[in-house]
PASEBA-1860 file (N, C-alpha, C; in nm, 3 decimals):
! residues 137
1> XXXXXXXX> 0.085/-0.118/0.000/0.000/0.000/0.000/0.089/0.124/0.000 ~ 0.040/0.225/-0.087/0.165/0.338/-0.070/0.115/0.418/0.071 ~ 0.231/0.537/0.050/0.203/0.593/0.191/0.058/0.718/0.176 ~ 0.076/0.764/0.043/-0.094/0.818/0.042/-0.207/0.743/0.106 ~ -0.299/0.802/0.169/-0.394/0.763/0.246/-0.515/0.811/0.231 ~ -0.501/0.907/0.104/-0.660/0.938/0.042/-0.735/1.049/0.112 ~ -0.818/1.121/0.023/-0.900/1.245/0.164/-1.044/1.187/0.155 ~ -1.059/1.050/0.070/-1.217/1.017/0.070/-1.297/1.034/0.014
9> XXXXXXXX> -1.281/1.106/-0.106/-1.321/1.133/-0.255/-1.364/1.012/-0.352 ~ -1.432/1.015/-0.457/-1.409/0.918/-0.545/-1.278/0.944/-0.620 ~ -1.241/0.996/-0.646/-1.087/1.027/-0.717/-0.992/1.009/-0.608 ~ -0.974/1.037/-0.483/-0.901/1.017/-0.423/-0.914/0.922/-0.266 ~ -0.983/0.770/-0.290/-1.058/0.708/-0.197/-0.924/0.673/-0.090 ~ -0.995/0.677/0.075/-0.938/0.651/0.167/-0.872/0.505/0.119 ~ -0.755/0.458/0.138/-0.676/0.358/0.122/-0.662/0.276/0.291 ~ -0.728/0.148/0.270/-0.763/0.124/0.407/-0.672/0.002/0.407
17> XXXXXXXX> -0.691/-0.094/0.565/-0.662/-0.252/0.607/-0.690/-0.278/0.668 ~ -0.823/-0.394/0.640/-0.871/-0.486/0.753/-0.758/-0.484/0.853 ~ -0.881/-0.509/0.936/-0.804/-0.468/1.128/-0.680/-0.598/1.130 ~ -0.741/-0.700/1.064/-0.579/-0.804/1.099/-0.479/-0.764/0.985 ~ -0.478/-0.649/0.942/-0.401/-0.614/0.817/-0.354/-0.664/0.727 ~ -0.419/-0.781/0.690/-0.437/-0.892/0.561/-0.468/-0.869/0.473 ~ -0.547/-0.748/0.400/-0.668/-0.716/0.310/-0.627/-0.594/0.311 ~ -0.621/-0.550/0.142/-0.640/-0.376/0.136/-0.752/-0.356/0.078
25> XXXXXXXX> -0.865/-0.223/0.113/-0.922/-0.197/0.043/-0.936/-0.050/0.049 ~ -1.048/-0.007/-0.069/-1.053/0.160/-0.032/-1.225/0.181/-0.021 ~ -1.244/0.306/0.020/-1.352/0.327/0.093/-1.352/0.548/0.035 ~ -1.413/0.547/-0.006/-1.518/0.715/0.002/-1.636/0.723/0.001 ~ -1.646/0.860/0.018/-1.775/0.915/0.060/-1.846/0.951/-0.057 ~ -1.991/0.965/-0.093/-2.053/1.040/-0.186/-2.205/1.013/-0.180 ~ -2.276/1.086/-0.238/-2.435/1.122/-0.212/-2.463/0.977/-0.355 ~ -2.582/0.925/-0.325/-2.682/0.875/-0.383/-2.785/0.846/-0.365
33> XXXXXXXX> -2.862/0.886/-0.462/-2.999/0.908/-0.435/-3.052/1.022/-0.307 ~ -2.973/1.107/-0.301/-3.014/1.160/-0.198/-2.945/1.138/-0.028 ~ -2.899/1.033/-0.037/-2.837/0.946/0.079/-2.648/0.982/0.083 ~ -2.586/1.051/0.161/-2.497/0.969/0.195/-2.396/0.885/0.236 ~ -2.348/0.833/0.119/-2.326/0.692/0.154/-2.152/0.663/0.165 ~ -2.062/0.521/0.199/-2.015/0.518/0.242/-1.927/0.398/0.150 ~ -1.899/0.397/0.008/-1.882/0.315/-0.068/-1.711/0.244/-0.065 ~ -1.725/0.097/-0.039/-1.618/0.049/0.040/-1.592/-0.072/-0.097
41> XXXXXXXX> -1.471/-0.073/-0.162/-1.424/-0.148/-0.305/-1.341/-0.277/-0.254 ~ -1.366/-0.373/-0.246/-1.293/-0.469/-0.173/-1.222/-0.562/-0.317 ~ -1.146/-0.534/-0.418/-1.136/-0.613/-0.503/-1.236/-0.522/-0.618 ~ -1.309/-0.655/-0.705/-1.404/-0.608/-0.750/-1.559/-0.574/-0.710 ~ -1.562/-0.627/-0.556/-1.651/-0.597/-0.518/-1.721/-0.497/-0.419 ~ -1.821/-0.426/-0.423/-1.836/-0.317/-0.379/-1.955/-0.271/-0.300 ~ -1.933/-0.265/-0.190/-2.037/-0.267/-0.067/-2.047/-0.136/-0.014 ~ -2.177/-0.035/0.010/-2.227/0.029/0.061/-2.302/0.058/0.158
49> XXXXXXXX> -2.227/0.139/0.292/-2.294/0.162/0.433/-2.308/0.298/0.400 ~ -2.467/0.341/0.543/-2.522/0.461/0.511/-2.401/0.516/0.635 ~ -2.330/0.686/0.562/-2.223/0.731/0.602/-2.307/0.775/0.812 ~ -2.398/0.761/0.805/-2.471/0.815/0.945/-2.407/0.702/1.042 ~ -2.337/0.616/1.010/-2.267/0.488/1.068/-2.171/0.566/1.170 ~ -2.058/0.652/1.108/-1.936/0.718/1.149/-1.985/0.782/1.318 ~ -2.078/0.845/1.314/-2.128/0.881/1.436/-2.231/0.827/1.477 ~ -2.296/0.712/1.466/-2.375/0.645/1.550/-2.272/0.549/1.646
57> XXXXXXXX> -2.166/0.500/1.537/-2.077/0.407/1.579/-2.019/0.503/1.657 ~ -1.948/0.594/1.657/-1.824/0.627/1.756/-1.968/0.647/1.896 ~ -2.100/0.734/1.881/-2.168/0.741/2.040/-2.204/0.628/2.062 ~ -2.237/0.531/2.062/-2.202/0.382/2.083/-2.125/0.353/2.188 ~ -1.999/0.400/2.075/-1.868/0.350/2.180/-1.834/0.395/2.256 ~ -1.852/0.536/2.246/-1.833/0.607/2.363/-1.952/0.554/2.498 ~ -2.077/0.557/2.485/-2.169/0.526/2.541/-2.126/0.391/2.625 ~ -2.056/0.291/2.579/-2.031/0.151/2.617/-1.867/0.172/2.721
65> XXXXXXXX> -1.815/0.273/2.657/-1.700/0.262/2.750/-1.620/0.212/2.725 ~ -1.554/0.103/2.670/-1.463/-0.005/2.673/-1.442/-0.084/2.567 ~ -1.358/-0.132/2.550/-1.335/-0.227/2.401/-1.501/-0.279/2.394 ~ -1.498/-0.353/2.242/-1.609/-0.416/2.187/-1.547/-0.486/2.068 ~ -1.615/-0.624/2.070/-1.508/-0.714/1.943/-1.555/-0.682/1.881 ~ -1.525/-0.699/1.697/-1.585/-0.624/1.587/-1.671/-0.755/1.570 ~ -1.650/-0.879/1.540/-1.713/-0.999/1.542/-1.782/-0.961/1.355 ~ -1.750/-0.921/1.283/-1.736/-0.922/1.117/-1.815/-1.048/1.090
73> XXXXXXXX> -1.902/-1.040/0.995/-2.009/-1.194/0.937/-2.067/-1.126/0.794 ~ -2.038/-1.179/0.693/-2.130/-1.162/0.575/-2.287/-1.196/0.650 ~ -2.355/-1.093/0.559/-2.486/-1.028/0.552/-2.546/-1.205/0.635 ~ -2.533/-1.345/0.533/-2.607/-1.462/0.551/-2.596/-1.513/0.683 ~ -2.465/-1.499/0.718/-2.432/-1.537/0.880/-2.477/-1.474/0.970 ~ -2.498/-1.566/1.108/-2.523/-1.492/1.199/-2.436/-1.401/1.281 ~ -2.437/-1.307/1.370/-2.326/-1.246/1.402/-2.361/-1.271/1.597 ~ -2.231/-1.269/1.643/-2.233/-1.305/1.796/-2.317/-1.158/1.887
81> XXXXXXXX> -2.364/-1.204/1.986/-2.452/-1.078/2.068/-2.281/-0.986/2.104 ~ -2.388/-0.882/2.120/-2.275/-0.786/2.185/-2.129/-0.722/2.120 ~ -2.099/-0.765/2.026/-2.066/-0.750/1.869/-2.038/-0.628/1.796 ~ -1.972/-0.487/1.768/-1.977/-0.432/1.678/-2.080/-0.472/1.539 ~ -2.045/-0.571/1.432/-2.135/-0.604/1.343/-2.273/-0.657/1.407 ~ -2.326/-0.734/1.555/-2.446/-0.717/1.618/-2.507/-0.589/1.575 ~ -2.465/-0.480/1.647/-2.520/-0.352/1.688/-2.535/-0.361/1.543 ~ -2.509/-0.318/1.414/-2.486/-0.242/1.282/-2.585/-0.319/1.228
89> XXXXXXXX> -2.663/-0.432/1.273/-2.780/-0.494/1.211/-2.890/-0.492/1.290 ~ -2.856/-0.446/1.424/-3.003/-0.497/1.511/-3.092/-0.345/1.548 ~ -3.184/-0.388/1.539/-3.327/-0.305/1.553/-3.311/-0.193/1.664 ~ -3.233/-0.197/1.735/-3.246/-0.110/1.860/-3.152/0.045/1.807 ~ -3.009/-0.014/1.662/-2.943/0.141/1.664/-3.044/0.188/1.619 ~ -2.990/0.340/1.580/-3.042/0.442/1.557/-3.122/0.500/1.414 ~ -3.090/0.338/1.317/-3.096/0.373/1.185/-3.234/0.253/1.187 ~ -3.231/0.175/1.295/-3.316/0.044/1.342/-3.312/-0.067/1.237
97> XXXXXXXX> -3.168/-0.066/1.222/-3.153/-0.213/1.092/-2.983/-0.212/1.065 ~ -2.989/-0.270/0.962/-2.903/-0.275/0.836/-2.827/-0.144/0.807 ~ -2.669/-0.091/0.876/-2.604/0.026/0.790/-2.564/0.014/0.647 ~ -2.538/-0.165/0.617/-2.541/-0.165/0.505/-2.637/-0.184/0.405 ~ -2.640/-0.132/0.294/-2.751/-0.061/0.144/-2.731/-0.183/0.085 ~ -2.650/-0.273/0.037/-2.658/-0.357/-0.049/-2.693/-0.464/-0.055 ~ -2.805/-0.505/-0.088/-2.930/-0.582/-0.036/-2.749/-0.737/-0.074 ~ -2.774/-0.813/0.007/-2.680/-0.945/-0.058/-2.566/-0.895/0.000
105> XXXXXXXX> -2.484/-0.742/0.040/-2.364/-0.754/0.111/-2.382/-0.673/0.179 ~ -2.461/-0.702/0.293/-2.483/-0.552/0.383/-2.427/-0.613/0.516 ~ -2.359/-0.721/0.494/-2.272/-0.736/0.629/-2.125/-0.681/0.605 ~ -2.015/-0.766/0.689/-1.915/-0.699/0.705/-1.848/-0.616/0.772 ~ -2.017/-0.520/0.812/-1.971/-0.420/0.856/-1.838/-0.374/0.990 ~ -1.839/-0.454/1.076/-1.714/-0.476/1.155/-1.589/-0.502/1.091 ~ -1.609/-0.539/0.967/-1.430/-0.540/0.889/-1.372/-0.454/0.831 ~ -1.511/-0.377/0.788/-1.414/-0.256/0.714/-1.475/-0.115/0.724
113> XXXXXXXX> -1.596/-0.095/0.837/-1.582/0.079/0.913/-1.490/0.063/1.022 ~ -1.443/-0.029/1.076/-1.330/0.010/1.201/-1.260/0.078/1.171 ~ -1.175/0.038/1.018/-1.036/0.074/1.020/-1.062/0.250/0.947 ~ -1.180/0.234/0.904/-1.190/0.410/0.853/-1.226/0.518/0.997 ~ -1.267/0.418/1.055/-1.275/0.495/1.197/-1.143/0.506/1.259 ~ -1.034/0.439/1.244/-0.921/0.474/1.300/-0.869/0.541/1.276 ~ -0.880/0.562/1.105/-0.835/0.648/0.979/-0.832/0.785/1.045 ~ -1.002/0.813/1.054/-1.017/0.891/1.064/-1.014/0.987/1.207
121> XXXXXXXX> -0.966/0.914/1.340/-0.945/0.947/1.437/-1.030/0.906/1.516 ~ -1.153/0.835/1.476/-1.225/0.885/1.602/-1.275/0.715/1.679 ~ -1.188/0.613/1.646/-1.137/0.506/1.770/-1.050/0.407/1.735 ~ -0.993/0.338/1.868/-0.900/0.270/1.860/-0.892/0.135/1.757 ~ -0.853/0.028/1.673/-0.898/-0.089/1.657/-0.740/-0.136/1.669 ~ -0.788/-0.320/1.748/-0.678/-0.367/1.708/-0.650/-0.414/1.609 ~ -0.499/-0.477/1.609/-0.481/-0.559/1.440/-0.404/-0.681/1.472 ~ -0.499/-0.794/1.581/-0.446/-0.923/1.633/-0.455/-1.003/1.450
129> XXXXXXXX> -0.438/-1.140/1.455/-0.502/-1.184/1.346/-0.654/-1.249/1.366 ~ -0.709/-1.237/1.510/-0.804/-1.297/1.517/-0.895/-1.179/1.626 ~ -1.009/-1.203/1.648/-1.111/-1.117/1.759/-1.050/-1.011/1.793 ~ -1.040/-0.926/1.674/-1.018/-0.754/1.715/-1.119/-0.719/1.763 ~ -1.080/-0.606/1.842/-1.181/-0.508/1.922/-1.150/-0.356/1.854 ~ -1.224/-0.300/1.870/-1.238/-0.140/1.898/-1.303/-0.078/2.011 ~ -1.231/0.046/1.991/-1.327/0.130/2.118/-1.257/0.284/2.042 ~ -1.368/0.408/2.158/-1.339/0.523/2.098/-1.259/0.604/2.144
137> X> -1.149/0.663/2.073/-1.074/0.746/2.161/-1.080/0.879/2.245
END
């Protein structure tokens, strides 16, 4: 990965790495449909969270206090209680569902907003190879 790190643009997308730093991908910001959104390129494939994630997730964490595992599951899987990717699907946040838009890949979400949240300052994640956590700084 070079040392550019992107301002989050479509021309100039954040240059990211899964929290066990195995995986590069990139990630910007931009409106659709009115919405937005939070478009994350993993390869050729390309998954969209609604950008209202960035600060639901960090008052969350702040709210909780203390580490939280990311616990990451495609959309089909189930994901463990208590969970980063829990919260980002269950009825109680703030969006009352799914941050991710793409009907078929709207999981994940614990693998790849952590590390734009680290990016971007606003919490910690680790980079074990297995059960990373985050929390907010």
């Amino acid at each position: 990965m070079s040392n550019h790190k992107g301002t989050g643009t479509a021309a100039d997308p954040w240059l990211l790495q899964t929290p066990p730093l195995t995986s590069e991908f990139q990630m910007h910001r931009e409106q659709r449909d009115g919405r937005d959104v939070l478009v994350c390129a993993v390869g050729k494939t390309v998954l969209l969270y609604d950008a209202r994630c960035l600060v639901d997730l960090e008052a969350m964490l702040r709210a909780h206090g203390d580490w939280m595992e990311l616990g990451s599951a495609d959309e089909q899987k189930p994901t463990r209680p208590g969970t980063v990717e829990a919260w980002a699907r269950s009825a109680d946040n703030p969006v009352g569902g799914w941050y991710g838009l793409k009907k078929g890949l709207r999981g994940r979400f614990g693998m790849y907003i952590p590390p734009l949240m680290e990016r971007l300052g606003l919490a910690e994640v680790e980079h074990q190879p297995r059960n990373n956590r985050m929390r907010a700084v």
